[in-house]
C-alpha positions in Angstrom: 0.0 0.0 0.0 2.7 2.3 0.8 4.5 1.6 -2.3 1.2 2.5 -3.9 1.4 5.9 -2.5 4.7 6.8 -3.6 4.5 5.6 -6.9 1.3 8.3 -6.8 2.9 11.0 -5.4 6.3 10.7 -7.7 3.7 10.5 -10.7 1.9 13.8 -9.7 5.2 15.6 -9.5 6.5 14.6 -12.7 3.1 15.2 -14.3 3.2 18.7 -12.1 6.7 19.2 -13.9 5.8 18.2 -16.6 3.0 20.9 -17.4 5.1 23.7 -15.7 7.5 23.0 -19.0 4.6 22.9 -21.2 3.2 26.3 -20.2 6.6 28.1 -19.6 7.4 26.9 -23.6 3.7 28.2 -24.7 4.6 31.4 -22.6 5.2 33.1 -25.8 2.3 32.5 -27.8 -0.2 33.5 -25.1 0.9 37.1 -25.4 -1.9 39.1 -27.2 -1.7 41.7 -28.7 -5.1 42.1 -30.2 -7.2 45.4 -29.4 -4.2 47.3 -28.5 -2.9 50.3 -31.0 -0.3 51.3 -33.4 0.8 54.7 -34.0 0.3 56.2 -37.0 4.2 56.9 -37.8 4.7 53.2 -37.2 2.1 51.9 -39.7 2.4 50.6 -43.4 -0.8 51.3 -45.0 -0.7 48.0 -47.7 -1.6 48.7 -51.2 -3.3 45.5 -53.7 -0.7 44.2 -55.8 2.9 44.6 -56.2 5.9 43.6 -55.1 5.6 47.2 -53.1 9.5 48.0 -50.8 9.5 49.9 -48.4 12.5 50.5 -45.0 10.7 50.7 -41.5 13.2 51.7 -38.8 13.4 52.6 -35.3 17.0 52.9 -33.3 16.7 49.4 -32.3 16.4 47.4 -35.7 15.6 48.5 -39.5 13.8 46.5 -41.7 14.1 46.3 -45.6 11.2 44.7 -46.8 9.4 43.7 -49.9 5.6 42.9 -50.2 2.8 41.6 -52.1 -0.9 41.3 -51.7 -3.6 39.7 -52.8 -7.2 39.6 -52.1 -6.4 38.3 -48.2 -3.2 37.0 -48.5 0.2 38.8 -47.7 3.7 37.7 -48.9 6.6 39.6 -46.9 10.0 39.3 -47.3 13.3 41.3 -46.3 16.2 41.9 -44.0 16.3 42.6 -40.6 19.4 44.9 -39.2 20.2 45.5 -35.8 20.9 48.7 -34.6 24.9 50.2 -34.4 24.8 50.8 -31.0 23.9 46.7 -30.7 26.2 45.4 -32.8 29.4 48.0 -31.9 28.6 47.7 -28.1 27.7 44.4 -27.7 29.3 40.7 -28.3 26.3 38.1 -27.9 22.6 38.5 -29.6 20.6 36.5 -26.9 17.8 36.7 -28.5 15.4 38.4 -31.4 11.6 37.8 -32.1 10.1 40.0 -35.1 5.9 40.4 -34.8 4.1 41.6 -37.7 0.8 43.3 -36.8 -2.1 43.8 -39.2 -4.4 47.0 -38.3 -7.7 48.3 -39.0 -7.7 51.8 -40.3 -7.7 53.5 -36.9 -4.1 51.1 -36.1 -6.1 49.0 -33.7 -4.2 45.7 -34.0 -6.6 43.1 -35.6 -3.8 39.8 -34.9 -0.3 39.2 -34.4 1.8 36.8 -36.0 5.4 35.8 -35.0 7.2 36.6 -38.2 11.2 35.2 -37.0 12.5 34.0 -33.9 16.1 34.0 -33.7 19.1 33.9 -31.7 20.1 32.2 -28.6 23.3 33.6 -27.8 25.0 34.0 -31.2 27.8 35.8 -31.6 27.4 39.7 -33.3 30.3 39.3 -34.9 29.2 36.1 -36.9 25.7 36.9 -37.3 25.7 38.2 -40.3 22.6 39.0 -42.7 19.3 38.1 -40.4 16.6 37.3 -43.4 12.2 37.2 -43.5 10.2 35.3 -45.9 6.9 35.0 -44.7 3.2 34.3 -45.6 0.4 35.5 -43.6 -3.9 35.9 -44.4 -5.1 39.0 -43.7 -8.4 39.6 -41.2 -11.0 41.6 -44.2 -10.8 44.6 -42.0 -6.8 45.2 -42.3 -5.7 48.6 -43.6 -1.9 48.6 -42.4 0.6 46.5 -41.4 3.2 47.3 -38.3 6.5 45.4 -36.9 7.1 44.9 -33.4 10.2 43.3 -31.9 11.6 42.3 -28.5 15.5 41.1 -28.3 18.2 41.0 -25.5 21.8 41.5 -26.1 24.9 41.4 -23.5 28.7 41.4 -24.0 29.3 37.9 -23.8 30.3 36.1 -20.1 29.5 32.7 -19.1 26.0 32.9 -18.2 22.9 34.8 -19.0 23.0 38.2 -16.5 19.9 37.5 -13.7 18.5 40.2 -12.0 20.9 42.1 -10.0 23.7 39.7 -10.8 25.5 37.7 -13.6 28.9 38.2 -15.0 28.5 40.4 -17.8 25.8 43.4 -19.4 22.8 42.8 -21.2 20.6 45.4 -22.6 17.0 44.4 -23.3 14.9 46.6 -26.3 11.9 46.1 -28.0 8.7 47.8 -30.0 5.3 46.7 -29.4 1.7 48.3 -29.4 0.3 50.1 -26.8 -2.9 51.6 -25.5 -4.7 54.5 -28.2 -4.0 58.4 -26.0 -7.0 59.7 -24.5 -8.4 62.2 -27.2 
């Protein structure tokens, strides 16, 4: 009987374990950022047809990107550039995610999709040229499209930096919608 027991207890705690992983790896996707809002000098308004270019950039990252649409389909494609002040002050990209966000005519965010993930510690000096290519459908209501990114860099060390500790800098930027200004 008491075997019984601890074969029931070790099972709950590696099923407990278990689903702690599951939802810490899921973390990502259950970040919404539906209903919030783009500003307007961060918005591409899309046009039918194409291939239409166009360069979006903020300090952090610029984007050189390429498009195409039709009916309520959208083909992207382009290169992603870190900022100078990443790559000339910093040794290790920890991480880079890209969002594309498509709008409704007022920049309320309509969906999100997660456009590149990449990263895990590489090396700035061997990253070299960080590429898109992506296909998305488009909600009937979209009128623009916006990027939104989150990324960590750090000079290198032997571990990750925590909070209030580690062995070396990191520096943490990003982009991402936000709440429409009282009017």
């Amino acid at each position: 009987m008491r075997k019984k027991k601890k074969v029931l207890v070790e099972f709950k705690a590696v099923g407990s374990f278990l689903l702690i992983i599951l939802l810490v790896a899921c973390a990502g996707r259950l970040t919404t950022y539906k209903g919030l809002w783009v500003k307007e000098d961060n918005r591409i308004s899309l046009q039918d047809g194409g291939p239409h270019q166009g360069n979006w950039q903020t300090r952090d990252v610029a984007i050189e990107y390429t498009y195409q649409q039709e009916t309520q389909n959208l083909q992207i494609s382009g290169v992603v550039k870190l900022g100078g002040y990443l790559t000339n002050g910093f040794r290790t990209l920890e991480y880079l995610i890209l969002d594309i966000y498509t709008l409704d005519t007022d920049g309320i965010v309509l969906n999100s999709e997660l456009m590149l993930n990449y990263g895990y510690r590489r090396d700035l000096d061997f990253v070299g040229e960080i590429t898109i290519d992506n296909q998305l459908a488009l909600p009937p209501e979209t009128a623009a499209i916006a990027f939104g990114y989150r990324g960590r860099v750090s000079e290198g060390g032997g571990t990750v930096p925590k909070s209030g500790g580690g062995d070396g800098i990191a520096w943490e930027f990003w982009k991402i919608p936000g709440r429409k200004p009282s009017e």
